[in-house]
Backbone as numpy.savetxt, mean C-alpha at the origin, in Angstrom:
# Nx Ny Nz CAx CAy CAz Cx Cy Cz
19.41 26.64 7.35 18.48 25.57 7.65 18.47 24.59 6.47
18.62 23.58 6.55 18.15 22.08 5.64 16.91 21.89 5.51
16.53 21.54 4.36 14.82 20.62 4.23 15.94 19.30 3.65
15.17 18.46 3.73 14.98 17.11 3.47 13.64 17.01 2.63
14.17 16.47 1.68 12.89 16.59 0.13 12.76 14.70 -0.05
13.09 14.40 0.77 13.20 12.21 0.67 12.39 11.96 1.83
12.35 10.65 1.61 11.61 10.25 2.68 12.55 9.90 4.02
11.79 10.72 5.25 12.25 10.80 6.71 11.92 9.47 7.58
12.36 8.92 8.14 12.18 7.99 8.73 13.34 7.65 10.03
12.73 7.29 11.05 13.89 6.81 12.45 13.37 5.26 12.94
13.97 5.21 14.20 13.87 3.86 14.30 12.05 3.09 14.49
11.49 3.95 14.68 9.53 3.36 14.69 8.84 3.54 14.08
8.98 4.60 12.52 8.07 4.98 11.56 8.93 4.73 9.83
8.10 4.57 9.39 8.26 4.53 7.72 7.81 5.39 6.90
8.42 6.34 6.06 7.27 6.82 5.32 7.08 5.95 4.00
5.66 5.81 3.12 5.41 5.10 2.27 4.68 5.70 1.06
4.57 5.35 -0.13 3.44 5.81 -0.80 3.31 3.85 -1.76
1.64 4.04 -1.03 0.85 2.75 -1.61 -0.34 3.05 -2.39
-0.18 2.18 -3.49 -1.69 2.51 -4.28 -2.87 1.33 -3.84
-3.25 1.90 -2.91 -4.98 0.87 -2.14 -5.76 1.32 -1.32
-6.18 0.98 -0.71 -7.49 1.48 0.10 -7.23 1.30 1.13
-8.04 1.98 2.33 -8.03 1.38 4.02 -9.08 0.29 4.26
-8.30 -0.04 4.91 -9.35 -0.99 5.68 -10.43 -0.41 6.35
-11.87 -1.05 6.31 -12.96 -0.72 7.46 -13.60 -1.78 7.80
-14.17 -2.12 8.54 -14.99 -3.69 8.83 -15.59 -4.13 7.57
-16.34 -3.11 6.88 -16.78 -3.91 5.19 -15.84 -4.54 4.31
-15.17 -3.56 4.05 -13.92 -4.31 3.41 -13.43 -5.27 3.90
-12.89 -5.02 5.48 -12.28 -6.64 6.10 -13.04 -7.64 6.09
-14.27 -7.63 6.10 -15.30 -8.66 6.06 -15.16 -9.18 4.62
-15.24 -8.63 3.72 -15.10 -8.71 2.43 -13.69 -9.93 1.91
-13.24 -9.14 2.33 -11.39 -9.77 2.18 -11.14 -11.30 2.81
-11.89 -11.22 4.40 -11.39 -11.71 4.99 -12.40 -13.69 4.52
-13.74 -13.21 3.80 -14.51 -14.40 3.21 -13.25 -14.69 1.76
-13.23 -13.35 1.15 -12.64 -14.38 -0.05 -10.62 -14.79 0.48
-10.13 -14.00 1.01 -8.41 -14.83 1.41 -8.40 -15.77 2.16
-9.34 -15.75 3.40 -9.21 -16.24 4.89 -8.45 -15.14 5.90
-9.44 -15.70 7.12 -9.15 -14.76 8.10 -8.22 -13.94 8.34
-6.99 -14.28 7.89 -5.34 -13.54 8.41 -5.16 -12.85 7.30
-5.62 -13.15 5.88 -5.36 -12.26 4.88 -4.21 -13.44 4.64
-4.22 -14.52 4.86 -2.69 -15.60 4.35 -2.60 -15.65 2.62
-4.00 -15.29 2.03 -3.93 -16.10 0.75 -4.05 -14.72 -0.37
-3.39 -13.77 0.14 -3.40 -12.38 -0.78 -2.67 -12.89 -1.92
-2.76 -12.18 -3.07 -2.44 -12.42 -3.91 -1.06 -11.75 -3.95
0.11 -12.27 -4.71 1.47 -12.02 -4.43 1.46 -9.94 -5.02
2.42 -9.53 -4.50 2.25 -8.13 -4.57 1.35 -6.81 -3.89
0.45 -7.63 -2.99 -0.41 -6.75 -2.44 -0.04 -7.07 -1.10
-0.06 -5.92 -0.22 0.27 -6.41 1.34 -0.71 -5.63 1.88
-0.93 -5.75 3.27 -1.59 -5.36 4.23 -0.81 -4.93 5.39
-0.61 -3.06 5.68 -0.52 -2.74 6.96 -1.45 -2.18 8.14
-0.46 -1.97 8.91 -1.02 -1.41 10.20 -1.43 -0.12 10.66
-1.76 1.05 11.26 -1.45 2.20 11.40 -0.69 2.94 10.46
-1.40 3.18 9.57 -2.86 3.28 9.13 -3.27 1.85 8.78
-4.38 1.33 8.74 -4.82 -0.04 8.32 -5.13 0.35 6.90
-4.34 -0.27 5.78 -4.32 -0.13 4.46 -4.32 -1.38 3.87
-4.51 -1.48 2.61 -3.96 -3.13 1.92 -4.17 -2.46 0.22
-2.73 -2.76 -0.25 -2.56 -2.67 -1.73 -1.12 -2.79 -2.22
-0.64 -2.46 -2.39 0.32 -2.47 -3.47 1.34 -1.04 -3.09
2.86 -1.13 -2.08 3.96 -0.15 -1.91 4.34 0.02 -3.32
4.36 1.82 -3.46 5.44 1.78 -4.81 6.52 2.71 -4.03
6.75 2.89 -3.46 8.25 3.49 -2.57 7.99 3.28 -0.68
8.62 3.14 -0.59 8.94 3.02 1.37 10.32 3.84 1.42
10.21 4.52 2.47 11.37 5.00 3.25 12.61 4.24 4.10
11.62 2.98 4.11 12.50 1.59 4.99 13.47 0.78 4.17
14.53 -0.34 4.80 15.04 -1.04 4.29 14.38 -2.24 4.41
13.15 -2.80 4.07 12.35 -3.99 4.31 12.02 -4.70 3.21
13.19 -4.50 1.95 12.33 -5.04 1.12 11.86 -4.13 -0.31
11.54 -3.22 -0.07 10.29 -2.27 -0.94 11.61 -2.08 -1.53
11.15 -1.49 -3.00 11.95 -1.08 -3.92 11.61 0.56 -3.63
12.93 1.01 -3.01 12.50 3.09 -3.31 12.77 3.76 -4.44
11.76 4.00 -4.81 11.41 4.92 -5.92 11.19 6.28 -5.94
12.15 6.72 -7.03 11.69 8.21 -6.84 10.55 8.91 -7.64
10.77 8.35 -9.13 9.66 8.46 -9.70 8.82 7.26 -10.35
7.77 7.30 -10.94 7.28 6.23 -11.83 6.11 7.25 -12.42
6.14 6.69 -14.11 5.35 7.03 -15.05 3.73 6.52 -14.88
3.03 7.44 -15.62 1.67 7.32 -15.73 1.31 5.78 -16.06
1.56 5.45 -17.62 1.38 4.12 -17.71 1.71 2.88 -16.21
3.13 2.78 -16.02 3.53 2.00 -14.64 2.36 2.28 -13.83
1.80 3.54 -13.21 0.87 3.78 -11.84 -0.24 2.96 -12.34
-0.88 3.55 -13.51 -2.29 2.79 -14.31 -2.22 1.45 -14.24
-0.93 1.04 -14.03 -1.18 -0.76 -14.22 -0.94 -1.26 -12.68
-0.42 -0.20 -11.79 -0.42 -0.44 -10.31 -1.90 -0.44 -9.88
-2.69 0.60 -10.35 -3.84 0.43 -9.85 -5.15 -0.30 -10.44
-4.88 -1.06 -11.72 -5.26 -2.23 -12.31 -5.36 -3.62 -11.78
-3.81 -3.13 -11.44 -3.68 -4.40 -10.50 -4.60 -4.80 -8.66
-4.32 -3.26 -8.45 -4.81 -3.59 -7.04 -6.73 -3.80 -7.29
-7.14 -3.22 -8.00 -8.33 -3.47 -8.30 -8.84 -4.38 -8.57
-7.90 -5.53 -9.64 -8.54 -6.56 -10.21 -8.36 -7.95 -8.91
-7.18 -7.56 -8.46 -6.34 -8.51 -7.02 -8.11 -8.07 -5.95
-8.08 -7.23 -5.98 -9.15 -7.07 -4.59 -10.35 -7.22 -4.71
-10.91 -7.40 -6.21 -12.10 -7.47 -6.74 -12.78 -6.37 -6.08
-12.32 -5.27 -6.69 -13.09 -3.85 -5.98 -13.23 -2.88 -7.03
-13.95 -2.13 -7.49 -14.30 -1.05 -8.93 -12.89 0.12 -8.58
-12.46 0.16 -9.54 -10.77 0.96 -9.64 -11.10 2.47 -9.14
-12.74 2.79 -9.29 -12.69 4.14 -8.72 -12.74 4.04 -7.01
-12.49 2.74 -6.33 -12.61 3.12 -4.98 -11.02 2.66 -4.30
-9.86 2.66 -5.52 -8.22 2.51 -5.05 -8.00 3.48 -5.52
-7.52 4.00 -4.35 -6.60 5.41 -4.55 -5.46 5.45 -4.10
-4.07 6.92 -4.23 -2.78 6.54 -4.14 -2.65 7.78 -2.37
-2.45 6.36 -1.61 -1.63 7.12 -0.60 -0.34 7.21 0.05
0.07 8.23 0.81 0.92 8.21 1.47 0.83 9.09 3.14
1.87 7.88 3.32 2.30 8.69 5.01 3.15 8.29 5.89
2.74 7.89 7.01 4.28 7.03 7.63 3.80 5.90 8.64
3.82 4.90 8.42 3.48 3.18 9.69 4.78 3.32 10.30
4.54 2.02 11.38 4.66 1.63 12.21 6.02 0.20 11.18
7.04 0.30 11.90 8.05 -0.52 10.93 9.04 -1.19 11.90
């Protein structure tokens, strides 16, 4: 039997690991007064997906879209990933955390 220790992915899912938060109506309400409605005016480096509804900052994707895949990254690098998404979202750094799983691609 094989394991596969990388990220799995076929033609309708991605797997990802992003350092940000989900979306909930507070937050989108939040976001959506200071960017505008669509989220057009995010600040460069932070994106917003779908299923799961997230918005922060990819540090590896399983996809060819773009994302840089990473296998590892150091403490310092993450600390300034989640500096970033904090100070970009105007949100207290203890409520960005690092997830992963697999969207819709």
């Amino acid at each position: 039997m094989k394991l596969k220790c990388d990220f799995v992915t076929n033609s309708s899912s991605c797997s990802f690991v992003m350092v940000g938060m989900e979306l909930n109506d507070s937050l989108s309400d939040k976001l959506k007064q200071k960017f505008g409605e669509d989220f057009y005016n995010l600040p460069k480096g932070i994106d917003v997906i779908s299923e799961p509804d997230m918005i922060g900052q990819f540090i590896a994707s399983g996809s060819s879209d773009g994302y840089d895949d990473v296998s590892s990254i150091d403490f310092v690098k993450l600390r300034e990933v989640f500096d970033f998404v904090s100070q970009s979202l105007e949100v207290d750094l203890s409520e960005v955390k690092l997830h992963s799983g697999t969207r819709m691609c």
